[in-house]
C-alpha positions in Angstrom: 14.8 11.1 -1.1 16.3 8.0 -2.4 13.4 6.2 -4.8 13.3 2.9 -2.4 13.3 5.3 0.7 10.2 7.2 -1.4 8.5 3.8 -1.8 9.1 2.7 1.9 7.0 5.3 3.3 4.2 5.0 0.5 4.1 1.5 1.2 4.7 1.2 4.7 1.9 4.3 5.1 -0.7 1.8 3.4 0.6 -1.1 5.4 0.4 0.1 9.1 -3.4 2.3 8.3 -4.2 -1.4 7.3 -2.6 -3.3 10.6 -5.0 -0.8 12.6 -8.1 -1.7 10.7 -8.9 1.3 8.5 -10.8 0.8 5.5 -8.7 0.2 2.5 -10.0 2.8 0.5 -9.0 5.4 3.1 -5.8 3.8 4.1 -4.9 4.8 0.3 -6.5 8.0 0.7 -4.4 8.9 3.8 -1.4 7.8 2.0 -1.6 9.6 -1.1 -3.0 12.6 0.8 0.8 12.1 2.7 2.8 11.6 -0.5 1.0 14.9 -2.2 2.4 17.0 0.5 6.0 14.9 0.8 6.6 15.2 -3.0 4.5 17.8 -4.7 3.8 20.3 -1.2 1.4 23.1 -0.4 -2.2 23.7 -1.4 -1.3 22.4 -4.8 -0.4 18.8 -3.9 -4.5 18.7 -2.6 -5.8 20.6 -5.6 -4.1 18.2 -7.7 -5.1 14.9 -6.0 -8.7 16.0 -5.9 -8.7 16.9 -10.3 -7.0 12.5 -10.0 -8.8 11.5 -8.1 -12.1 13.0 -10.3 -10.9 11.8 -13.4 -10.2 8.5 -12.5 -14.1 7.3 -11.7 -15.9 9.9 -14.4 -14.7 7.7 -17.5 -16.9 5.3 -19.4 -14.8 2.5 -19.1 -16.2 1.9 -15.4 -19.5 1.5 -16.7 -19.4 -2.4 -17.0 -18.6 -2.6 -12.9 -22.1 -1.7 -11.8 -23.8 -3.6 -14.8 -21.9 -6.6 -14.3 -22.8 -6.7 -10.2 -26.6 -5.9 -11.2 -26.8 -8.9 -13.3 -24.9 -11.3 -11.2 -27.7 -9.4 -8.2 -30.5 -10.7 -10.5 -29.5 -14.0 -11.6 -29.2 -15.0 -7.6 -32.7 -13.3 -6.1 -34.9 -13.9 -8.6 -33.9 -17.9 -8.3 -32.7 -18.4 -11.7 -29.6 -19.4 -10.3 -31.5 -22.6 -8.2 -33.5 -23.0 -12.0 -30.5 -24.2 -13.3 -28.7 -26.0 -11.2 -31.7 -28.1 -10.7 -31.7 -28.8 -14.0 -28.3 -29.8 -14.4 -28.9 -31.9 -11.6 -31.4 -34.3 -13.3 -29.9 -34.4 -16.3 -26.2 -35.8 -14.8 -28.5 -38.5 -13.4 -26.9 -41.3 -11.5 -23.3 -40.5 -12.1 -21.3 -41.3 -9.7 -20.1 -38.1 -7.8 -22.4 -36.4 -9.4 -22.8 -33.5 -6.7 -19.4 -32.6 -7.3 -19.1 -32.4 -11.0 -22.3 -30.4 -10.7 -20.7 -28.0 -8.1 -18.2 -27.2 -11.0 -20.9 -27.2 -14.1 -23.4 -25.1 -12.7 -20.5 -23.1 -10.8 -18.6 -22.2 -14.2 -22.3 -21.4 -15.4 -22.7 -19.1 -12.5 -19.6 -17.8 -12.8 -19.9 -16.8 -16.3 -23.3 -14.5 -14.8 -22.6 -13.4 -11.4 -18.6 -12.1 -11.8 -18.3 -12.0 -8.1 -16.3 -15.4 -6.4 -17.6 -14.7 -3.0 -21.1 -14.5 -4.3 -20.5 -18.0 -6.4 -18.7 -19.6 -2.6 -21.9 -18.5 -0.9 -24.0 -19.8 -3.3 -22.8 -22.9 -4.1 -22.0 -23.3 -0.4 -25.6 -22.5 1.0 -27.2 -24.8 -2.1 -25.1 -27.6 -2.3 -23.4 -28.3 0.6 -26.3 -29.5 3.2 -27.4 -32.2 0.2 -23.2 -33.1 0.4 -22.8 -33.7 3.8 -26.3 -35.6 4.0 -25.3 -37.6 1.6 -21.8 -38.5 3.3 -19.5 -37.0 0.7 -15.6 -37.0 1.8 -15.1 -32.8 2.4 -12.8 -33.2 -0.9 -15.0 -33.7 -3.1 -17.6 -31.0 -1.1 -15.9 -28.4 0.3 -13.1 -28.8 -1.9 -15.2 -28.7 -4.8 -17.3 -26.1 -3.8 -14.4 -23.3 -3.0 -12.4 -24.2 -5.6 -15.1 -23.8 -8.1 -16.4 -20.6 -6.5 -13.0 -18.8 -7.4 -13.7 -19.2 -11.1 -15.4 -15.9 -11.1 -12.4 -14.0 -10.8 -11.1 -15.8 -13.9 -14.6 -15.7 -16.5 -16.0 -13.1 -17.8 -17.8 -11.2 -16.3 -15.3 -10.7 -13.7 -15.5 -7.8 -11.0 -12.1 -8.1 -10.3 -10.7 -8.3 -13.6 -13.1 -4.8 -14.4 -11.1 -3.5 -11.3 -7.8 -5.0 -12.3 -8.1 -3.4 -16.2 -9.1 -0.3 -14.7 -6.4 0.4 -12.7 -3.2 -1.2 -15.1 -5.0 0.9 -17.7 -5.4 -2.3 -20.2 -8.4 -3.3 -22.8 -11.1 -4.3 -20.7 -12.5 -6.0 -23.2 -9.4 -8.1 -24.2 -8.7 -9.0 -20.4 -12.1 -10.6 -19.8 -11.9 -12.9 -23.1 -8.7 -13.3 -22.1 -10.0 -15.1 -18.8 -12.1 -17.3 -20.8 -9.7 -20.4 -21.9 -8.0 -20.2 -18.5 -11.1 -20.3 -16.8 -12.2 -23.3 -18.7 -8.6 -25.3 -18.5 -9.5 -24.3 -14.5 -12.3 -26.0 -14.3 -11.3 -29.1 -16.8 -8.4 -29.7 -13.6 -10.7 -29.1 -10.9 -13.1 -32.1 -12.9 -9.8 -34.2 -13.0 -9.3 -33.8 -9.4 -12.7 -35.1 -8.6 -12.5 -37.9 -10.7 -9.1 -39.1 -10.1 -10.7 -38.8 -6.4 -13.7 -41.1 -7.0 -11.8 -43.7 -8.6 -9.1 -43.5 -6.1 -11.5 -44.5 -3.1 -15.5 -44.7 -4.7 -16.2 -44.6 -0.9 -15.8 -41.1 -1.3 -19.1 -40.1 -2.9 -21.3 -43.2 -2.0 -23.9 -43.7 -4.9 -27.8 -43.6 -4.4 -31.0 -44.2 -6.2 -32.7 -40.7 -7.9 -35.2 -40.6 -10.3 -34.3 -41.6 -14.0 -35.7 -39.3 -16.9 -35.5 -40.6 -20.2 -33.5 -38.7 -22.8 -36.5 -36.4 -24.1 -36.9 -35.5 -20.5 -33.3 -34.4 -20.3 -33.6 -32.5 -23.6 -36.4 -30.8 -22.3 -34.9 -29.7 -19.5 -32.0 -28.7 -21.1 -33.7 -26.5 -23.4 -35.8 -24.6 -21.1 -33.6 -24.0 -18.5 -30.1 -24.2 -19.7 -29.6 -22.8 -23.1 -31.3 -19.8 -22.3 -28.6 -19.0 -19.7 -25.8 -19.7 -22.8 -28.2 -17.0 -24.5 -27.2 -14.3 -21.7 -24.1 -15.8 -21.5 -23.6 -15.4 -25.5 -24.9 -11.6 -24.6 -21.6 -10.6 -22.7 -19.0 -12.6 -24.1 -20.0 -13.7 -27.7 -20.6 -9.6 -28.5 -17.5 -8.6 -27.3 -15.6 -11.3 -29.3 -17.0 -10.5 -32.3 -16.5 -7.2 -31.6 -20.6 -6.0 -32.0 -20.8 -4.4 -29.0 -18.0 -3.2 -25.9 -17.5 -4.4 -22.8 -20.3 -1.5 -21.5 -22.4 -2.1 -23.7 -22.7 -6.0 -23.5 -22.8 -5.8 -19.6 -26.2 -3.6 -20.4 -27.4 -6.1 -23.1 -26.4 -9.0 -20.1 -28.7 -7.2 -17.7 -31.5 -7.2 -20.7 -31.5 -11.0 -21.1 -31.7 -12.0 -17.2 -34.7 -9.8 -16.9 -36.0 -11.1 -20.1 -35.6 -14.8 -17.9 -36.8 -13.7 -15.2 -39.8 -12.5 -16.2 -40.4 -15.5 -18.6 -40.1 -17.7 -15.8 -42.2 -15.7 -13.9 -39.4 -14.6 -10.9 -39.3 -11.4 -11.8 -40.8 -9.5 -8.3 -40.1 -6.1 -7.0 -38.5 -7.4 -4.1 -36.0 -9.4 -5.8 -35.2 -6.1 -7.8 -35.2 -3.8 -5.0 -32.7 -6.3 -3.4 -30.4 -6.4 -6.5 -30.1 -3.1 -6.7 -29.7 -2.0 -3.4 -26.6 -4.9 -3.3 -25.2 -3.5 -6.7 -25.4 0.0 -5.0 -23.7 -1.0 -2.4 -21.0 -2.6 -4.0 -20.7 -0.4 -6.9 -19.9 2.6 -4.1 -17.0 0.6 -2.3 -15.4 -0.6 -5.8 -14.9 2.9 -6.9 -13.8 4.7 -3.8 -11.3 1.8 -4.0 -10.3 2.7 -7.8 -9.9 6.8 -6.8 -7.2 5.4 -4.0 -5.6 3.2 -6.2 -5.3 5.4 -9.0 -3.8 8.1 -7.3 -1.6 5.8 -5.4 0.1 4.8 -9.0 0.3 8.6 -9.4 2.0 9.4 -6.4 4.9 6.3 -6.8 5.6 8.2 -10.3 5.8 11.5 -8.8 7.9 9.8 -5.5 10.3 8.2 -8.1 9.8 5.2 -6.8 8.7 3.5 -9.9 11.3 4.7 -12.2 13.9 3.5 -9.4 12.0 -0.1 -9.2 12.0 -0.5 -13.0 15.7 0.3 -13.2 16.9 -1.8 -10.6 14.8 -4.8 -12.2 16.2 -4.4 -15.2 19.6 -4.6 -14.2 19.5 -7.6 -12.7 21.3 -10.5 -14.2 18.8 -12.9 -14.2 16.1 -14.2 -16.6 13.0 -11.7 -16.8 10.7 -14.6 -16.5 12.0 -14.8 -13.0 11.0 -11.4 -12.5 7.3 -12.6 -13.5 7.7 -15.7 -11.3 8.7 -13.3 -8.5 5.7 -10.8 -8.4 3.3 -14.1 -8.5 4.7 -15.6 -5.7 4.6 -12.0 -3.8 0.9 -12.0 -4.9 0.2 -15.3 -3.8 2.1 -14.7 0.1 -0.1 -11.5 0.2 -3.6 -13.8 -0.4 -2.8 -15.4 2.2 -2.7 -12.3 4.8 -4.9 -9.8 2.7 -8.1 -9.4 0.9 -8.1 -8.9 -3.1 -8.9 -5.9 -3.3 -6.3 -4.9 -1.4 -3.6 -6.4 -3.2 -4.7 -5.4 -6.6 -4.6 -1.9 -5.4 -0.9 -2.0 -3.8 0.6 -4.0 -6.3 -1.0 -3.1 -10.1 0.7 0.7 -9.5 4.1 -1.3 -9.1 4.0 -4.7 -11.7 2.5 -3.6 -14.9 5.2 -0.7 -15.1 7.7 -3.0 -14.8 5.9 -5.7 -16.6 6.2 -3.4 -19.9 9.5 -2.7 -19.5 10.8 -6.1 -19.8 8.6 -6.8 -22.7 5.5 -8.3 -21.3 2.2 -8.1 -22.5 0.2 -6.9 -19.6 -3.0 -8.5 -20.6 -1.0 -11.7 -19.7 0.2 -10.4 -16.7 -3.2 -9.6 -15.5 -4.9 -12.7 -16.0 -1.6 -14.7 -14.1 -2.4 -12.1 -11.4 -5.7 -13.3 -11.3 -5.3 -16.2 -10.9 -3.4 -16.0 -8.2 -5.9 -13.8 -6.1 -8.2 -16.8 -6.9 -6.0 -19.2 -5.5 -5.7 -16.8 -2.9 -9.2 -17.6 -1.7 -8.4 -20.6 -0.4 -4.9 -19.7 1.5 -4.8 -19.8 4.8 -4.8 -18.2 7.4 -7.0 -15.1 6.3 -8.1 -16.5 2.3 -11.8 -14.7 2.0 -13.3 -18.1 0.4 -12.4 -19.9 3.7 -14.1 -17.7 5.9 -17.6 -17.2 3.6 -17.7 -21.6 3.2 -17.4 -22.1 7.0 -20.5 -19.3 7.5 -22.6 -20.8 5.3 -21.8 -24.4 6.2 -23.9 -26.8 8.2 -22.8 -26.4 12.2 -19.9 -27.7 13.5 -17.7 -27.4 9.8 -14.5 -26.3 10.8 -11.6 -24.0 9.4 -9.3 -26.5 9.0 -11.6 -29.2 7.4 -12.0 -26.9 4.8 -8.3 -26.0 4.4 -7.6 -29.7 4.2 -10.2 -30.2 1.4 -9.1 -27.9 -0.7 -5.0 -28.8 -1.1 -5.5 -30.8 -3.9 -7.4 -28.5 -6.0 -4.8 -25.8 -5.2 -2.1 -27.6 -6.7 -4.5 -28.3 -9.7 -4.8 -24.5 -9.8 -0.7 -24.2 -9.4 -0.2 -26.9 -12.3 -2.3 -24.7 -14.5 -0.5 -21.3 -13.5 2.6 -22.9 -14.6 0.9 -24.1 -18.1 0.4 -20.6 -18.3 3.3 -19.6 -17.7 5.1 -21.4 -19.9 2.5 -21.3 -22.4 1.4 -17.5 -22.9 -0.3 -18.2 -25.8 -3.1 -19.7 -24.2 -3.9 -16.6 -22.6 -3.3 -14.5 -25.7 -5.4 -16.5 -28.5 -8.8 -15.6 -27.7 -7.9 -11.6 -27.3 -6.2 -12.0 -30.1 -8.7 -13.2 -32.5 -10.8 -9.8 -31.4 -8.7 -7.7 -33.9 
C-alpha cells in the first residue's frame, strides 16, 4: 500500500469516527486498532498495541498533567483567584479602561496558575463581564478582552496543552513551558496595545466613573498581601525549573504546596473546595491520558503504515523554501481550530509535523510553541472555536455568537502579528530554554 494511500485511511478512519460523534480518544483507538491489523496482522498487531499503548501513560514525565490541573482546581474554589483580581482592581484605580487592562493583568496572572484557557474564558467571563456590560463597555474591549486573554494559558507555563503537546512530540517538557513564557508575555503586551489604541481611538468606548481612591500605602498594602504571594507560587513552577533546582514534576508538586500554603493563610482552605478540586483534576486527568494512549499509538501506527517516511520525503523534495513548509502546517492548524477542538488537533497532527519538522532542520521546541499558538488563536475561530462557545454560556442573557466573534477580530490579528514576529524571529522562542543549560 502506497504510503499516501496508508495515510488516507489512518486519517480518513479518525476523520469520519469523529463526523459521527465518537469520543476522540476512541475514534483513535478504533483507528489504530484498524491500522494494527492492516499493517502488522493477527493476534500480534493487539498484543503489541496494548504493551504502546501501556508504556506511553506509565512514564514520569506525565506526572506534571495532574499536578498542574490540581493547582489551577485550587486557585479557582478556594477564591484566591477573586482575592486577586480584586486587588488589582483597586490598585489600577481610575484609569481609564481600567476593566480591560485588568482582564489581561489578572488573566496572565491566572494564566500563569490555572494552565487551562477554558478555565481562564470561564473565569474571567463569569467575574468580569456582568461589571463590563453594566458599566457600558464597547464588546471590544469586554468580550474581546476577555477571550483573547483567556487563551494565554495555552501559551504560559503551566500549560495543559503544552504538557500534552511535549508529551506526545516527545520534547523537553521543561524547555517547552519556559519556552511559552516570552511569547506569552509579548501576547499579552499586543492584546494591552489593542485596548489602548481602542480607548484613545473612541474614549466612548469604556466611559469613566468615580471608585474609591486609596492612597499609595493602601495600594502597597494590597499589593503585598494579595499579589506577591501569587508571584511566590508563580516563582514555585517557573523560577525552579529555570534555574534548573527542581523539574517540571517536581515544581508542579511544589506549585500545589504554595496555593495550599495561601489558602489556608487566607483562611479559604475548606473540604469542599478540596473535594471539588480534586474530583475536577480526576476528571480531567482521566480524559487527558486516554487521549495521550490514542495519540501515541497513532504516531506508531503512521511509522509502521509508511506513511511518515513517504510524507517526510515528498516534503523534502519539494523546491521550495522549508520555511514555507512551516508556514503550511500553521495555517493547516489554524483551518482545523476553526472546525475542531484542541485536543483533537494536537493528537492528529503532532504524529505528522514534528517528524518532518526535524528533518528540515527545525527545532521542535519552536515548532511546538508556533503550534500553540495557533490552537490559542483557535479559540476564537469561528464557527466551532471552544472559547466562543464557553464566553456566550457564561455571559449575561441575550450575548450573542456573533457579538462575540466581532469583538474579538482585532485581538486575532494582534495574535497573527505576533505569530509572524515569531516566525521570523525564532530566537525569541529559543532564549529562555536556552539559558536552562
Amino acid at each position: 500500500m502506497s504510503w499516501y494511500l496508508a495515510g488516507l485511511v489512518l486519517v480518513g478512519t479518525i476523520l469520519l469516527l469523529m463526523g459521527i460523534r465518537v469520543p476522540v480518544a476512541f475514534a483513535f483507538l478504533a483507528a489504530n486498532l484498524i491500522g494494527a491489523l492492516v499493517f502488522i496482522g493477527g493476534e500480534a498487531a493487539i498484543m503489541q498495541l496494548v504493551a504502546n499503548a501501556t508504556t506511553s501513560v506509565t512514564t514520569f514525565t506525565l506526572t506534571p498533567v495532574p499536578l498542574f490541573l490540581l493547582m489551577g482546581e485550587l486557585f479557582f474554589h478556594t477564591g484566591i483567584a477573586l482575592r486577586v483580581f480584586d486587588a488589582i482592581d483597586k490598585i489600577l484605580g481610575r484609569i481609564p479602561g481600567r476593566l480591560s487592562y485588568l482582564t489581561v493583568g489578572g488573566g496572565t496572572l491566572f494564566a500563569a496558575l490555572s494552565g487551562s484557557s477554558i478555565a481562564n474564558v470561564a473565569m474571567l467571563g463569569s467575574t468580569l463581564l456582568p461589571e463590563m456590560t453594566r458599566r457600558r463597555y464597547a464588546p471590544v474591549l469586554s468580550m474581546g478582552a476577555i477571550i483573547a486573554t483567556g487563551g494565554l494559558a495555552i501559551m504560559i507555563p503551566p500549560s495543559t496543552l503544552g504538557v500534552l503537546l511535549g508529551s506526545i512530540a516527545q520534547v523537553d517538557i521543561g524547555r517547552l513551558l519556559i519556552a511559552g513564557i516570552v511569547p506569552g508575555l509579548l501576547l499579552a503586551a499586543a492584546y494591552i496595545c489593542v485596548i489602548f489604541f481602542t480607548i484613545w481611538r473612541r474614549p466612548e468606548s469604556a466611559p469613566q466613573y468615580d471608585v474609591e481612591a486609596l492612597s499609595g500605602g493602601q495600594k502597597l498594602r494590597l499589593f503585598l498581601t494579595n499579589v506577591l504571594p501569587m508571584g511566590g507560587v508563580i516563582f514555585m513552577v517557573v523560577g525552579l525549573i529555570i534555574l534548573g533546582v527542581a523539574t517540571p514534576s517536581e515544581a508542579a508538586a511544589f506549585g500545589v504546596l504554595g496555593v495550599l500554603i495561601l489558602a489556608f493563610a487566607f483562611r479559604a482552605l475548606t473540604w469542599r473546595s478540596l473535594r471539588k478540586s480534586i474530583q475536577g483534576t480526576v476528571r480531567v486527568t482521566g480524559m487527558v491520558f486516554l487521549i495521550i494512549v490514542g495519540a501515541s499509538t497513532f504516531s506508531q501506527m503512521l511509522a509502521l503504515s509508511g506513511a511518515s517516511g513517504g510524507l517526510i520525503s515528498w516534503a523534502t523534495s519539494l523546491q521550495i523554501h522549508p520555511l514555507w513548509v512551516i508556514v503550511g502546517m500553521l495555517l493547516i492548524v489554524l483551518v482545523l481550530g476553526m472546525l475542531m477542538e484542541s485536543v483533537s488537533i494536537i493528537m492528529l497532527v503532532t504524529p505528522i509535523f514534528f517528524p518532518l519538522a526535524a528533518s528540515l532542520g527545525f527545532d521542535p521546541i519552536w515548532l511546538a510553541i508556533l503550534i500553540l499558538l495557533m490552537l490559542e488563536i483557535s479559540l476564537t475561530t469561528p464557527p466551532f472555536g471552544m472559547g466562543l462557545f464557553v464566553l456566550v454560556a457564561v455571559a449575561p442573557p441575550g450575548t450573542k455568537l456573533g457579538e462575540v466573534i466581532r469583538a474579538s477580530v482585532p485581538f486575532i490579528a494582534a495574535a497573527l502579528l505576533i505569530t509572524a514576529l515569531l516566525v521570523g524571529l525564532p530566537g525569541l522562542v529559543t532564549f529562555l530554554p536556552g539559558l536552562m543549560g
